[in-house]
C-alpha angles and dihedrals in degrees: 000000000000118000095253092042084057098050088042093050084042093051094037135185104311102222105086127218106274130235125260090261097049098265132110105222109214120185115256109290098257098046109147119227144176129217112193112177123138084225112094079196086058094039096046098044099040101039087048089056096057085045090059092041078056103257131139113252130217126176133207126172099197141033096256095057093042086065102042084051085044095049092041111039096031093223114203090232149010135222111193137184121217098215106068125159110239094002116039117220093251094058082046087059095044098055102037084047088049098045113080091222095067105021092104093053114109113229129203116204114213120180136150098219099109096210119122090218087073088058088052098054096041088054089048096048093055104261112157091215145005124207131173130241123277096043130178138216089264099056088047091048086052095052098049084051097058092047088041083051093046095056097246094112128045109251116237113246121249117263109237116247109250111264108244102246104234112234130208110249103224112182113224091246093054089043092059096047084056095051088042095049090047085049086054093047 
């Protein structure tokens, strides 16, 4: 895959797939997350897709960090890559999924290695989801949605739909007395 392919298929098509009832579910505008990938490419455009959905964005590089930003800021959820230099992904998720301080944190696995064993492990092991790498916006936006669905994110509030502003309904005869009246005066 070509280096532009690549950043097309990362940034994806914006419109997400929809619900079944019609209705993209996002996590609440605030949500903290944490991106850990060992990629400044991954950390930079993914993290730059949550920012513009209105999260709030932290970054690790290695496992190590990824669990001492875990254990201090409490993010809401977690996206993390397998391959780590030092930690691996899988020993992350262990250890956020044994500590009591981050048990309940959904985690998101991301990797580029295309076996399916990967996919078991990471279930075993407790991750909430699984996506392949490249990913797009659309694959981030789902997963977001099922864990959105399951509970284990707030869900973000609906945006009202503008009120339609009443105007006045002036009839052209009336409109030009008016005119006519502010000239006399």
């Amino acid at each position: 895959m070509t280096g532009m392919n690549f950043f097309k298929r990362l940034l994806g098509n914006h419109a997400a797939e929809a619900a079944p009832n019609g209705r993209q579910l996002q996590a609440a505008l605030g949500t903290r997350m944490l991106v850990v990938d060992d990629s400044p490419t991954i950390r930079a455009v993914l993290g730059k897709m949550l920012g513009q959905d209105g999260y709030v964005v932290q970054k690790a590089v290695d496992g190590e960090s990824a669990i001492d930003i875990a254990k201090a800021e409490q993010p809401e959820l977690i996206f993390l890559d397998i391959v780590l230099p030092g930690i691996n992904g899988f020993a992350v998720l262990r250890a956020l999924k044994h500590d009591p301080l981050t048990r309940h944190i959904p985690i998101v696995m991301i990797s580029g290695n295309q076996q399916a064993t990967e996919q078991f492990y990471v279930q075993r092991f407790g991750a909430d989801d699984f996506i392949k790498k490249p990913f797009g916006l659309k694959e981030v936006q789902q997963s977001i949605h099922q864990l959105v669905r399951a509970g284990r994110l707030v869900a973000r509030a609906p945006m009202p739909l503008p009120t339609p502003v009443p105007t006045a309904s002036v009839t052209p005869y009336e409109e030009i007395r008016s005119t006519v009246s502010g000239m006399a005066a």
